[in-house]
N, C-alpha and C positions, 0 to 999 in steps of 0.2 A: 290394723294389720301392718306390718312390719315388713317394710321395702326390704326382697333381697338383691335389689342390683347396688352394686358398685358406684360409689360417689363418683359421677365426671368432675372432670376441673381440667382447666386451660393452665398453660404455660402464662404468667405475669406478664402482662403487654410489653414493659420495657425488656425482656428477654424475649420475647417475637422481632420486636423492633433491632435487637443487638442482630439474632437470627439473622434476618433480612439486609442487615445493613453491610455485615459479613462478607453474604450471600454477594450483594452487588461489587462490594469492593473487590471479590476474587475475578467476577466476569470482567470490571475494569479495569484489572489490572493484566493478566489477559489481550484486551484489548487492544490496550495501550503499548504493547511489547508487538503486535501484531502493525501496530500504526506505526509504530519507529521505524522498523523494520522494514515497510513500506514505505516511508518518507525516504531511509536510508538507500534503498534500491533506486529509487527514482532519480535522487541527488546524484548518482555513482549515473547513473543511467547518463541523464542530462550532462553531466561530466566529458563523458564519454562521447557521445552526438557530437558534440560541439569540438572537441579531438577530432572526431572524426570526419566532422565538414573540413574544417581548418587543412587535415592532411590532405583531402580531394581535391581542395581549390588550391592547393599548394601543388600538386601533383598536375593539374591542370594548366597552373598558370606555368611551369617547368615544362611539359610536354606540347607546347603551342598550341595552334588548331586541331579542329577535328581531325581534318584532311591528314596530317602532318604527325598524327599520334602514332605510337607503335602500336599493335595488337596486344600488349602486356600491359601496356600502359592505359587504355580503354579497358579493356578486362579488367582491372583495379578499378579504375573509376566506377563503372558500372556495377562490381562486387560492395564497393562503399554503398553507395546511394542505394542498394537494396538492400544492404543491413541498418544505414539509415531510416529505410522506411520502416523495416521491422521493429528498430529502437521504438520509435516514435506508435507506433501502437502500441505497443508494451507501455509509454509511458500515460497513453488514455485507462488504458487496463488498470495501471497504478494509482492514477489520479482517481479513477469509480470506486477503487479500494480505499482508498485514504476517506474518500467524502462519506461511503457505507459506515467504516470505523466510526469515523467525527460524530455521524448522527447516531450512532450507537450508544456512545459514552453521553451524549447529549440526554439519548432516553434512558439512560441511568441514572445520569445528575438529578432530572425531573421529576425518577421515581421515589422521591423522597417523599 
């Protein structure tokens, strides 16, 4: 008796493999624009921090002691060192991002 289904057949393993390999080069590259981009923030970030100590303790060392500061002149200081603080989270936040990335492209490299 005389099969009526339809011949299956697979797609040629090296055309799975092109598929697949495609497939990964598109999410790492992706990735990779997502990690620069991230690196780039942080660098801009760290830049900036370091500006911004720099102008505090310059403002600091210009306006003498505590005692001796104006109210405008502490109100700045104290406006710096809490967007310092803020930088400086954002740059942990950055740093979680860049290492998630890293091990991303990582586990793409391996799924070869």
């Amino acid at each position: 008796m005389a099969s009526i289904l339809p011949i299956f057949r697979t797609r040629s393993p090296a055309r799975d493999q092109a598929g697949d390999t495609a497939r990964r080069g598109s999410v790492r590259e992706s990735i990779n624009a997502a990690l620069t981009e991230a690196q780039r923030e942080m660098s801009g970030l760290e830049r900036r921090i370091s500006e911004g100590m720099l102008a505090t303790v310059t403002l600091m060392d210009q306006s003498g002691s505590y005692q001796e500061r104006s109210r405008e002149d502490e109100a700045a200081i104290v406006e710096h060192e809490r967007e310092t603080e803020r930088a400086n989270r954002r740059l942990v936040t950055l740093r979680g991002e860049i290492d998630r990335f890293t091990q991303m492209l990582r586990m793409i490299d391996e799924a070869v």
